[in-house]
N, CA, C and O atoms as a Tinker XYZ file with bonds, in Angstrom:
   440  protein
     1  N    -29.692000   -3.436000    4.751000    73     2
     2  CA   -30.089000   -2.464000    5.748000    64     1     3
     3  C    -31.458000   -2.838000    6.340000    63     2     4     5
     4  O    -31.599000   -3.003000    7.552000    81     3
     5  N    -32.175000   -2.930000    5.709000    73     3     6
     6  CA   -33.623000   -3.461000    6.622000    64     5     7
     7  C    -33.573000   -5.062000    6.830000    63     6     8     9
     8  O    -34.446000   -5.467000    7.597000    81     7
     9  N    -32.806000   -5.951000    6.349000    73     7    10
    10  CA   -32.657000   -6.929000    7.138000    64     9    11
    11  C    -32.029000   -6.522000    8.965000    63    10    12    13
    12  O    -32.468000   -6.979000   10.020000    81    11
    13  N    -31.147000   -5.747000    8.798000    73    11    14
    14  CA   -30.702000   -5.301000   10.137000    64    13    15
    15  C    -31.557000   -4.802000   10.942000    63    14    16    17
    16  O    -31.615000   -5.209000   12.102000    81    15
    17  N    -32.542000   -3.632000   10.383000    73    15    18
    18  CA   -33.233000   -2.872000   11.158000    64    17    19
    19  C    -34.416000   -4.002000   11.472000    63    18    20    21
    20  O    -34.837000   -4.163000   12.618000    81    19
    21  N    -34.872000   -4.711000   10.419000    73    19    22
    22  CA   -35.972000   -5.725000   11.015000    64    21    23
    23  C    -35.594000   -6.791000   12.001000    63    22    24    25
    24  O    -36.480000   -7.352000   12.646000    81    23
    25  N    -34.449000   -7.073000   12.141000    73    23    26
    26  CA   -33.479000   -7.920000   13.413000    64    25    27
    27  C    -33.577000   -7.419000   14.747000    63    26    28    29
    28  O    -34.064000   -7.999000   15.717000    81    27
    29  N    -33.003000   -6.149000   14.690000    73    27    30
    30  CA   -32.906000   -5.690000   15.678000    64    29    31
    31  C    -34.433000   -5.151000   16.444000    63    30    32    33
    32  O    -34.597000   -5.261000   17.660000    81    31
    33  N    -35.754000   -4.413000   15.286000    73    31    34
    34  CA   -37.037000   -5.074000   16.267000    64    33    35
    35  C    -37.438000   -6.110000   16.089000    63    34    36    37
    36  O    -38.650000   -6.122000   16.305000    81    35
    37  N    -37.111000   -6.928000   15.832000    73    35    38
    38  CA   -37.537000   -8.773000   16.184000    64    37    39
    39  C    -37.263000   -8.620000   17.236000    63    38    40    41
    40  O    -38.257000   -8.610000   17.961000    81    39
    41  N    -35.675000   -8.381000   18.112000    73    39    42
    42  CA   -34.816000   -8.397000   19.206000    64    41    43
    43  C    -35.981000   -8.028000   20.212000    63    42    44    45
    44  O    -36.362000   -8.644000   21.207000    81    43
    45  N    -36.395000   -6.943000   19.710000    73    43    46
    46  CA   -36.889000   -5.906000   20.946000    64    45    47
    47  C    -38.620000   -6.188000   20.988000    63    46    48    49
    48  O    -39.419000   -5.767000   21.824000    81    47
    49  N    -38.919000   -7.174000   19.608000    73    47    50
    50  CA   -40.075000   -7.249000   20.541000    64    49    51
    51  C    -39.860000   -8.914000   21.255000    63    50    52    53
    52  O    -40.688000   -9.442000   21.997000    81    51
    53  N    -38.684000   -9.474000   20.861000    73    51    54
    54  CA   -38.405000  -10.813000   21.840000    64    53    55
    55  C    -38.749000   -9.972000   23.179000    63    54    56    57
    56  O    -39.760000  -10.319000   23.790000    81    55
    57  N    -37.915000   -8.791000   23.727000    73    55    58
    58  CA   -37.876000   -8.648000   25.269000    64    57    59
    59  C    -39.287000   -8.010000   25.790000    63    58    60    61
    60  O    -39.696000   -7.980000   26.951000    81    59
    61  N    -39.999000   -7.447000   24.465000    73    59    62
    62  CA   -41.443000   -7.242000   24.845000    64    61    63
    63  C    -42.271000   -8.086000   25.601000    63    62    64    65
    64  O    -42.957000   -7.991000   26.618000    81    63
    65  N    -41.895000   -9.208000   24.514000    73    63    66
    66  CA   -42.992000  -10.233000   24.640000    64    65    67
    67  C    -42.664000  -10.620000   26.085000    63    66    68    69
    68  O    -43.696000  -10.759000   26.740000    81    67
    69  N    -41.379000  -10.867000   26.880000    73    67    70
    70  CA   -41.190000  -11.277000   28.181000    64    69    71
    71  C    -41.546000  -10.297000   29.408000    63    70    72    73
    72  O    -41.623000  -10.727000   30.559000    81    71
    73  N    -41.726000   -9.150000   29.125000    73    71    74
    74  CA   -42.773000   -8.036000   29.424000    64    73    75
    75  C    -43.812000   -8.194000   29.843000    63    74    76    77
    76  O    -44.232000   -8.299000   30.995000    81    75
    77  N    -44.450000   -8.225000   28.524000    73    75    78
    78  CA   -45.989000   -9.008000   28.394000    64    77    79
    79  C    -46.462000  -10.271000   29.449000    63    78    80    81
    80  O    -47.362000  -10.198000   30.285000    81    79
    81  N    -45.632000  -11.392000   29.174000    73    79    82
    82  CA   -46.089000  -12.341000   30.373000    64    81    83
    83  C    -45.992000  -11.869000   31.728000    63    82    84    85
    84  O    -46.842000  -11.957000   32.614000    81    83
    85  N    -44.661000  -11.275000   31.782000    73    83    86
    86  CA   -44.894000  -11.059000   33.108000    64    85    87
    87  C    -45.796000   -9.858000   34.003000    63    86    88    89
    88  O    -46.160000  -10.034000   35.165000    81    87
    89  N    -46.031000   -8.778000   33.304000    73    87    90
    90  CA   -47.082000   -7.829000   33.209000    64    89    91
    91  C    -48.337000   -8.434000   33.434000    63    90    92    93
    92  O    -49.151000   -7.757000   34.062000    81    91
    93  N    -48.636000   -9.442000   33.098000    73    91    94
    94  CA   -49.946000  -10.271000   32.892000    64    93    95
    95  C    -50.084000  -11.170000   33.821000    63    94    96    97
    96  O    -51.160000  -11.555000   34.278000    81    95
    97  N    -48.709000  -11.636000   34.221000    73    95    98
    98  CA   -48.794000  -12.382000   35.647000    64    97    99
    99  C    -48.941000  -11.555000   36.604000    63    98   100   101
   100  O    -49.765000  -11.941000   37.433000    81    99
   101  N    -48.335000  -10.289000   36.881000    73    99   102
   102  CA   -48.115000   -9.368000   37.805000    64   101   103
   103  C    -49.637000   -9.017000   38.133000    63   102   104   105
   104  O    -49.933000   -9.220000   39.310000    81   103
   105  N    -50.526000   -8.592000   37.424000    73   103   106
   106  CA   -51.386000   -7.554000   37.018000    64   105   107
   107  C    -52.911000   -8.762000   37.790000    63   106   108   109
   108  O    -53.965000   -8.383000   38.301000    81   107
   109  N    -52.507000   -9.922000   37.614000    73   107   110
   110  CA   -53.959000  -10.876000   38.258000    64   109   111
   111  C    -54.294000  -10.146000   39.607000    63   110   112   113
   112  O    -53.429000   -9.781000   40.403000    81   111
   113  N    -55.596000   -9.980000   39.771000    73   111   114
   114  CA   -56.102000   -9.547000   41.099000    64   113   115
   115  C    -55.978000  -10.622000   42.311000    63   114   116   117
   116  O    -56.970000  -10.981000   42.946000    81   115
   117  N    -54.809000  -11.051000   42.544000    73   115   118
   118  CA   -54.423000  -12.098000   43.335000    64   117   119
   119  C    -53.557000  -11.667000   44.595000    63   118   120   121
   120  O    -53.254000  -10.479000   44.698000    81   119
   121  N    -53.192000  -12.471000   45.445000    73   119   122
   122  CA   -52.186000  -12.228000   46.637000    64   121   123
   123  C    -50.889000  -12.268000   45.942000    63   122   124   125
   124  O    -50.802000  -12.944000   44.917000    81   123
   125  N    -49.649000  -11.475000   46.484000    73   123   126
   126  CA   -48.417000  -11.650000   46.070000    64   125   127
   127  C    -48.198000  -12.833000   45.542000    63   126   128   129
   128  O    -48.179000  -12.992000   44.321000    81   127
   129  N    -47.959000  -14.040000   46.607000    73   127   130
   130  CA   -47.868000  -15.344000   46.019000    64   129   131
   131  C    -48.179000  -16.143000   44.783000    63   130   132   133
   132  O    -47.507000  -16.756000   43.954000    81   131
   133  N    -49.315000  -15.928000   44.957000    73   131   134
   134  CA   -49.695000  -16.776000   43.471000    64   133   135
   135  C    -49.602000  -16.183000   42.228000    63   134   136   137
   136  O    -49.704000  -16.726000   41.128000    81   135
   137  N    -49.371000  -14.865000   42.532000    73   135   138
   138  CA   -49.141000  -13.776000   41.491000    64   137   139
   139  C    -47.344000  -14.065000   40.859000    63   138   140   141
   140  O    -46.824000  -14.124000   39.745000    81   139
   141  N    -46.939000  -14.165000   42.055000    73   139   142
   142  CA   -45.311000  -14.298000   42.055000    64   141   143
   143  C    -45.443000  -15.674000   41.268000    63   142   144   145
   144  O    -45.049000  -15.576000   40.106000    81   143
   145  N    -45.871000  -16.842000   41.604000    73   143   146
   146  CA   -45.423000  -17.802000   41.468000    64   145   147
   147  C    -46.112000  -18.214000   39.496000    63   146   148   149
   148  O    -45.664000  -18.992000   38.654000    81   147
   149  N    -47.197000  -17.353000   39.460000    73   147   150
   150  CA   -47.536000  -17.737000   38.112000    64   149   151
   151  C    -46.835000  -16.610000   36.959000    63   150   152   153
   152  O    -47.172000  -16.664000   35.777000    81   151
   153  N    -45.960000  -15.730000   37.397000    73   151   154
   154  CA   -45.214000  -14.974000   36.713000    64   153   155
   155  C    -44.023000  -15.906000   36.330000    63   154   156   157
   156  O    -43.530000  -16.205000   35.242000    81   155
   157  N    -43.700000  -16.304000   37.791000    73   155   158
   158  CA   -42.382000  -17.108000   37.089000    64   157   159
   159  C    -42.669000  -18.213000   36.124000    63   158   160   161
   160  O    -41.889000  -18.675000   35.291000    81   159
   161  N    -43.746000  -18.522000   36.327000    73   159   162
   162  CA   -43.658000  -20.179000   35.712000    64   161   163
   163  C    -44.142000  -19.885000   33.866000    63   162   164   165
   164  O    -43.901000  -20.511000   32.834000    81   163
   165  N    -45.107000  -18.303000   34.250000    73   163   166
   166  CA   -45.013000  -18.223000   32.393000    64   165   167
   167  C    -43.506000  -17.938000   31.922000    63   166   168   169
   168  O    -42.990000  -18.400000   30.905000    81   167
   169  N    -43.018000  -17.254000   32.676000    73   167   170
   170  CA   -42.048000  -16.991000   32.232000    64   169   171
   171  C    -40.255000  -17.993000   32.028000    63   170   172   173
   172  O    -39.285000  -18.127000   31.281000    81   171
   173  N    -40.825000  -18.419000   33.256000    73   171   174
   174  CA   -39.993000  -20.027000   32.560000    64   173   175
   175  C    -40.290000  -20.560000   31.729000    63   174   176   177
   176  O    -39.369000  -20.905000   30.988000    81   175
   177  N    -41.555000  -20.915000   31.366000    73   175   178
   178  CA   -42.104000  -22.086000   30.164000    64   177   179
   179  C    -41.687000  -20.913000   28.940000    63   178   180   181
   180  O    -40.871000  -21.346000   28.126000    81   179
   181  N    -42.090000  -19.667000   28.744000    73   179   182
   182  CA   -41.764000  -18.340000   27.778000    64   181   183
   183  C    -40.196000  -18.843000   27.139000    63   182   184   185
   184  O    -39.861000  -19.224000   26.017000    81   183
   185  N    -39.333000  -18.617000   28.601000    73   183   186
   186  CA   -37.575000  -18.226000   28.021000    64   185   187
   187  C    -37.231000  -20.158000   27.395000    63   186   188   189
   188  O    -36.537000  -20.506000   26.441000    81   187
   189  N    -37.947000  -20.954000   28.276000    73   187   190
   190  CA   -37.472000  -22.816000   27.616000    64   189   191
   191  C    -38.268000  -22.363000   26.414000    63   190   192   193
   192  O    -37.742000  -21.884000   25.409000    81   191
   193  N    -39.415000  -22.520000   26.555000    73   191   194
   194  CA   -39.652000  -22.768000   24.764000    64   193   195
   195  C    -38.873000  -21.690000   23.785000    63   194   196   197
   196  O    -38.330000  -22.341000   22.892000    81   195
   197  N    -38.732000  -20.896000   23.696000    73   195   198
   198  CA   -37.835000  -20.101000   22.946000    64   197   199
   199  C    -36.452000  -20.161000   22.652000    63   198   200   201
   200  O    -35.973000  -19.762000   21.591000    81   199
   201  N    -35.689000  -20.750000   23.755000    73   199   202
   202  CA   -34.419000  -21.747000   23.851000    64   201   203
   203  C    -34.404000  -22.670000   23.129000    63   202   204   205
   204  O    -33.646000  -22.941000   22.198000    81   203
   205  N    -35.355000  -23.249000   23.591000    73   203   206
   206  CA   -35.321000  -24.641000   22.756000    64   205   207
   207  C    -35.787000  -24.731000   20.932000    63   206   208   209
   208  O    -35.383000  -25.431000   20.004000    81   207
   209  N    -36.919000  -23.538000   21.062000    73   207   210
   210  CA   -37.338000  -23.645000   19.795000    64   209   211
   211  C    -36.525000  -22.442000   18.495000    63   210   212   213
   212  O    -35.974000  -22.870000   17.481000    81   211
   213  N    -36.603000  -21.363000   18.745000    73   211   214
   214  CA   -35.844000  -20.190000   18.386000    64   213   215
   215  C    -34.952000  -19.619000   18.720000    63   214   216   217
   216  O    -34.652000  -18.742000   17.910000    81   215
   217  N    -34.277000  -19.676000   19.633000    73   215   218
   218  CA   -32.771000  -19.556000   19.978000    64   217   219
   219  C    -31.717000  -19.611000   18.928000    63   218   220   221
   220  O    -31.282000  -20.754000   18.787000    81   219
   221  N    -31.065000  -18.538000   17.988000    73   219   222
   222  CA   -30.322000  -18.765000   16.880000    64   221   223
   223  C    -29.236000  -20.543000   16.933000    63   222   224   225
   224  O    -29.196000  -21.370000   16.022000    81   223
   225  N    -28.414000  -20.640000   18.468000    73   223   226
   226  CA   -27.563000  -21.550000   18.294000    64   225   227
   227  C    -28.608000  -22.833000   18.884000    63   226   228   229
   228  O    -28.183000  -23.984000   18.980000    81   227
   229  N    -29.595000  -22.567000   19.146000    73   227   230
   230  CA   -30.393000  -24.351000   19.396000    64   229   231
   231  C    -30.074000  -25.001000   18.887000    63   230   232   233
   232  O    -29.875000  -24.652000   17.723000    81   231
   233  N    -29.820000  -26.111000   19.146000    73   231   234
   234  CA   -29.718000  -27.734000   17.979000    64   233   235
   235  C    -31.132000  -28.030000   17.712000    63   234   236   237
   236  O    -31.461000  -28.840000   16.845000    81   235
   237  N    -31.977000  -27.388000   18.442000    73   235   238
   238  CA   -33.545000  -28.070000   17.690000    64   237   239
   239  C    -34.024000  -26.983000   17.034000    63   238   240   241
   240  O    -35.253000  -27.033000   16.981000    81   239
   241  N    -33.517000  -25.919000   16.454000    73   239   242
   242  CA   -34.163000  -24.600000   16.178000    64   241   243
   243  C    -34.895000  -24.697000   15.550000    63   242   244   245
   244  O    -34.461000  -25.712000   15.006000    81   243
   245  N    -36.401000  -24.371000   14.708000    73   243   246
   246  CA   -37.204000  -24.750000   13.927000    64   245   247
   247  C    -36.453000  -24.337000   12.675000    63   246   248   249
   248  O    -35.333000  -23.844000   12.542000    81   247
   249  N    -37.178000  -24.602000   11.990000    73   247   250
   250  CA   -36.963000  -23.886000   10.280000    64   249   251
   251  C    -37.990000  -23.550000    9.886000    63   250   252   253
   252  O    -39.024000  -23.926000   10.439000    81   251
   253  N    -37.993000  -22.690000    8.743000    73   251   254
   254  CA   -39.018000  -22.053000    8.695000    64   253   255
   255  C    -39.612000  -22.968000    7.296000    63   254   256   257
   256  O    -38.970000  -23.447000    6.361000    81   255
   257  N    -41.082000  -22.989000    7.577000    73   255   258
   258  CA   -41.770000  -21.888000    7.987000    64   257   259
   259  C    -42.137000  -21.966000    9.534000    63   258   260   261
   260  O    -42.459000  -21.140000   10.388000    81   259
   261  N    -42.011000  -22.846000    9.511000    73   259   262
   262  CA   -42.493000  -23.041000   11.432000    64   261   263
   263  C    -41.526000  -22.345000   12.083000    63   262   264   265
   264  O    -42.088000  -22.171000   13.164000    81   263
   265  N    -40.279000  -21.736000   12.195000    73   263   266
   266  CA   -39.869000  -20.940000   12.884000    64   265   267
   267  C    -40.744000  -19.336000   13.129000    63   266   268   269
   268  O    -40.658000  -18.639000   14.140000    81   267
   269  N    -41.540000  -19.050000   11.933000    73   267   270
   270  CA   -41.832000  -17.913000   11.663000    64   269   271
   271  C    -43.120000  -18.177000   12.648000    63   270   272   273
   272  O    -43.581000  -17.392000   13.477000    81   271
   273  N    -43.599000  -19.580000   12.306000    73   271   274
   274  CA   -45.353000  -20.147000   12.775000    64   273   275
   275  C    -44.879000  -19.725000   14.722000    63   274   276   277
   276  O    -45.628000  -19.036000   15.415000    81   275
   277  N    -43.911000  -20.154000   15.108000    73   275   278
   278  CA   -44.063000  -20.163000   16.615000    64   277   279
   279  C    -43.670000  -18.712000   16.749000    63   278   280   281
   280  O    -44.326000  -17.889000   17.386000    81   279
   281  N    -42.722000  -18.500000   16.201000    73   279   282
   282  CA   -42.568000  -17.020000   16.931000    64   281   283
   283  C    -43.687000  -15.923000   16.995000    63   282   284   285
   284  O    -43.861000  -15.106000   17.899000    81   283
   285  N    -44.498000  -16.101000   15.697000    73   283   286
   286  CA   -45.602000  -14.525000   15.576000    64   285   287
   287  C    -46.774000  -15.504000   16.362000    63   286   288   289
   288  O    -47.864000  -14.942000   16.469000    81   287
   289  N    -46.683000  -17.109000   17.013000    73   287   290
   290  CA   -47.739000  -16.956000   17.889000    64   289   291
   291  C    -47.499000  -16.808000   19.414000    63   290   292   293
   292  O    -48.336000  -16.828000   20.316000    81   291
   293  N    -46.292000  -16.671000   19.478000    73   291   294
   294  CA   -45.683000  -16.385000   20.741000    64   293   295
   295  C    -45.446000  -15.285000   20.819000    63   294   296   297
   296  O    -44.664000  -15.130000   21.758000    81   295
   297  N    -45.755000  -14.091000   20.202000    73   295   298
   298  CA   -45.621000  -12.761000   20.090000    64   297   299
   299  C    -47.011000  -12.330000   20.164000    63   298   300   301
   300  O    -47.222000  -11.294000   20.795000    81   299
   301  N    -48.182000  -13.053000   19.534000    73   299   302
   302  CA   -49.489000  -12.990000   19.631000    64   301   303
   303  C    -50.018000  -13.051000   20.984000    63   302   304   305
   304  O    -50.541000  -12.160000   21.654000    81   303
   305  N    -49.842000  -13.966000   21.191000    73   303   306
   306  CA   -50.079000  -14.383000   22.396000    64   305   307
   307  C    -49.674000  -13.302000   23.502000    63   306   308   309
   308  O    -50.595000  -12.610000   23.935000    81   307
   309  N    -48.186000  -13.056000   24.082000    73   307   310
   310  CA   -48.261000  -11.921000   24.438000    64   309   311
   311  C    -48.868000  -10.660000   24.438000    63   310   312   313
   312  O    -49.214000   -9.981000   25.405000    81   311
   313  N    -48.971000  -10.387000   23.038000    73   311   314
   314  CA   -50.021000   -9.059000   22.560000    64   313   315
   315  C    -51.396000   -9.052000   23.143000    63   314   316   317
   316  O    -51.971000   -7.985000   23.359000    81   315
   317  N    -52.017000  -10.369000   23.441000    73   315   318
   318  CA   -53.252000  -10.774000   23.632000    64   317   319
   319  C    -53.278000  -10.840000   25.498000    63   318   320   321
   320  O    -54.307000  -10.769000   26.171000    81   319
   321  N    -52.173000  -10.959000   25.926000    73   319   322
   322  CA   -52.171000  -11.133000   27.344000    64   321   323
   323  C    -51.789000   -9.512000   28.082000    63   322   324   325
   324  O    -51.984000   -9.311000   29.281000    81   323
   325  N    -51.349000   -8.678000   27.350000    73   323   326
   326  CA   -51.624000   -7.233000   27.227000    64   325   327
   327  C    -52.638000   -6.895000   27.004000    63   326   328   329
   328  O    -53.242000   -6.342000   27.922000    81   327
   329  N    -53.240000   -7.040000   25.831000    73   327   330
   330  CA   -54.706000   -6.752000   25.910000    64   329   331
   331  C    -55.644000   -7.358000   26.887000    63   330   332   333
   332  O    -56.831000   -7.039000   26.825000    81   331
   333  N    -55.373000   -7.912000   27.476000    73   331   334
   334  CA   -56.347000   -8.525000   28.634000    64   333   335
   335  C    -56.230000   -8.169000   29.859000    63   334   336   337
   336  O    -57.036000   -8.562000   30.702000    81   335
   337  N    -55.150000   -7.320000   30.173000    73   335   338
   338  CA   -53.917000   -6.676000   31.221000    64   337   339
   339  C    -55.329000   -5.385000   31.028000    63   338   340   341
   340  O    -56.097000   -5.306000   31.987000    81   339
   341  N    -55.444000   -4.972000   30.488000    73   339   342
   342  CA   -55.849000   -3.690000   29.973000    64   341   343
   343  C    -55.037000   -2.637000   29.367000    63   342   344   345
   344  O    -55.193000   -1.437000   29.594000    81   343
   345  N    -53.974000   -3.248000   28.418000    73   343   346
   346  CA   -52.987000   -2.714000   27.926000    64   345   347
   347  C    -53.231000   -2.737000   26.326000    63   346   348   349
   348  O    -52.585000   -3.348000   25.475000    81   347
   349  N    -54.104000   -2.080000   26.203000    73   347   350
   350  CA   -55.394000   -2.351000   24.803000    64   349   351
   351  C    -53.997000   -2.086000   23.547000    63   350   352   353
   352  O    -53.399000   -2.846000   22.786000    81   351
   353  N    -53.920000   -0.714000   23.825000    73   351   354
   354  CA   -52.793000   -0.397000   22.484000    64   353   355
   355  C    -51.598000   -0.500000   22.830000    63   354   356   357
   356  O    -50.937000    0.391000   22.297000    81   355
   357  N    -50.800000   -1.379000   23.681000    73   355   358
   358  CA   -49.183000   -1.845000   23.847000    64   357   359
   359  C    -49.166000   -2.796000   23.137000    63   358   360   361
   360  O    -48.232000   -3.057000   22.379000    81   359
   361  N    -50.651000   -3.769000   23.323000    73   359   362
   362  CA   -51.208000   -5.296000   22.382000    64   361   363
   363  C    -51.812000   -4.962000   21.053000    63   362   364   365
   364  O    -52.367000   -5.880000   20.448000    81   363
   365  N    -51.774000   -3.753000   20.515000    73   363   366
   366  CA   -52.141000   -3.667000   19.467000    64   365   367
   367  C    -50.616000   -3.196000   18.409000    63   366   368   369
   368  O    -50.221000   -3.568000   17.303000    81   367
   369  N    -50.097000   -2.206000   19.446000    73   367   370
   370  CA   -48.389000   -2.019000   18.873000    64   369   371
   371  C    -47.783000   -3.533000   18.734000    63   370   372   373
   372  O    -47.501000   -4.190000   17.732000    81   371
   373  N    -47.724000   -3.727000   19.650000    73   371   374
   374  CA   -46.958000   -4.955000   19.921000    64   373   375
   375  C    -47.593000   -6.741000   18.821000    63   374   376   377
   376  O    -46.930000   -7.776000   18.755000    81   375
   377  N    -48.374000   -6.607000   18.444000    73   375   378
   378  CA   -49.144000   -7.340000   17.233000    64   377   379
   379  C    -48.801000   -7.279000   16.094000    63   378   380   381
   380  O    -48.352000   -8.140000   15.337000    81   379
   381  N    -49.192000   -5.384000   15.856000    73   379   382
   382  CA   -48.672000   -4.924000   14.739000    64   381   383
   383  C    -46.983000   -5.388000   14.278000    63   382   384   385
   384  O    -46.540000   -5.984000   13.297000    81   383
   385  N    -46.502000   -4.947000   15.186000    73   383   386
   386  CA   -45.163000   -5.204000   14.746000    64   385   387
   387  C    -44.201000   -6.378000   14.758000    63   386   388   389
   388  O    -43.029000   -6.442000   14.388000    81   387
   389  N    -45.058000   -7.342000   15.312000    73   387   390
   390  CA   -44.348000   -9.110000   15.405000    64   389   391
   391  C    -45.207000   -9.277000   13.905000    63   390   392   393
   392  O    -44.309000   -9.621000   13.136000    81   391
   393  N    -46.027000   -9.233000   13.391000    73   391   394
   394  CA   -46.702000   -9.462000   11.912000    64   393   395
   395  C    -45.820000   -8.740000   10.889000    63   394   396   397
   396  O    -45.451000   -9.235000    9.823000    81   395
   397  N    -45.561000   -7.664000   11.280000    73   395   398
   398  CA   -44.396000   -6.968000   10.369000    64   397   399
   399  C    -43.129000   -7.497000   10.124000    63   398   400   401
   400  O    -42.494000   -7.633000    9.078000    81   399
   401  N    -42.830000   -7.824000   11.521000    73   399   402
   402  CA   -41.271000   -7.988000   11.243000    64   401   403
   403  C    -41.394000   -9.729000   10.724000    63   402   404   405
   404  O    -41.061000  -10.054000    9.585000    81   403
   405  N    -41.828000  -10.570000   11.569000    73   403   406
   406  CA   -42.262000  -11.702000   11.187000    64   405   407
   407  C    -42.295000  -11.872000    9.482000    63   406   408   409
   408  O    -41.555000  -12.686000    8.930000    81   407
   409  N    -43.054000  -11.178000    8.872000    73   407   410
   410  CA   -43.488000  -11.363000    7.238000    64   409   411
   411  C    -42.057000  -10.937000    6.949000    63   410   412   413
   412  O    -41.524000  -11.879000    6.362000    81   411
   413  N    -41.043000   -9.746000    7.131000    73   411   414
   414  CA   -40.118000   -9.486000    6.487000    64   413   415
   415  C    -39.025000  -10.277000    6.654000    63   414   416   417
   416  O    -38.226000  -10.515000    5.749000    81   415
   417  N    -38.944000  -10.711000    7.806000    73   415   418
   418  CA   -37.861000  -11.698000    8.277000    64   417   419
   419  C    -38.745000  -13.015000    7.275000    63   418   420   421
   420  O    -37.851000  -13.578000    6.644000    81   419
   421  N    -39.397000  -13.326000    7.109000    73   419   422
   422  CA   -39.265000  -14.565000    6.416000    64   421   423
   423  C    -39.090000  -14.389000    4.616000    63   422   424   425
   424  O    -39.035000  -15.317000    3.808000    81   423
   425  N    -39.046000  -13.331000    4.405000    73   423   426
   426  CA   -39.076000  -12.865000    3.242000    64   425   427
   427  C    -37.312000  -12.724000    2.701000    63   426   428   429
   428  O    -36.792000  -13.077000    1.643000    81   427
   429  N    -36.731000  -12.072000    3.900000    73   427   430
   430  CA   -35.608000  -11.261000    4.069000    64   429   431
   431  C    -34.434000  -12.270000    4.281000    63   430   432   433
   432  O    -33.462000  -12.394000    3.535000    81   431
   433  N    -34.702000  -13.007000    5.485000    73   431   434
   434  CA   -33.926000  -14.307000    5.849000    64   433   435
   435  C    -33.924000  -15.803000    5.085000    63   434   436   437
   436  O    -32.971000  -16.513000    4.762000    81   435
   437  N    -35.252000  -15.982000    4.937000    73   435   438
   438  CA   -35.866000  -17.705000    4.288000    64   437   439
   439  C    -34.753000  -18.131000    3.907000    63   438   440
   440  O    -34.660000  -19.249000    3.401000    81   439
């Protein structure tokens, strides 16, 4: 049962975290354009590396422990690009709970 429930928010802070970048791209005091264009491109480099690296069916998927190492810093990272958004406690929720689930999933899954 809490392998499930810790899955399913892993899930949800995966779609956070794609949130987060783009919130953070959105949010630059910039013209549409460059705003537009650096949203997409975190967010392309965001959805490839995660494909490539953590994606359950990847052929390159990490193993852990480095599966655990990229994901809670790619969840960090987000958290941190919220907090810089001025999204002080979405990046402090959102921290909290990639460290949580992160530690249990490697505990739970390994």
């Amino acid at each position: 049962m809490l392998k499930t429930i810790n899955q399913t928010v892993a899930f949800l802070i995966e779609i956070a975290m794609l949130f987060a970048f783009g919130y953070y791209g959105m949010n630059r005091p910039w013209n549409l354009l460059p705003k537009l264009l650096l949203t997409i491109t975190l967010l392309a480099v965001v959805i490839l590396l995660w494909a490539i690296f953590a994606a359950p069916k990847s052929e390159r998927r990490l193993q852990r422990p480095y599966l655990t190492i990229f994901s809670l810093s790619m969840f960090l990272i987000s958290a941190f690009l919220l907090f810089q958004s001025g999204q002080s406690n979405a990046g402090i929720l959102l921290a909290t709970l990639a460290i949580v689930t992160q530690t249990i999933g490697y505990f739970t899954e390994g």
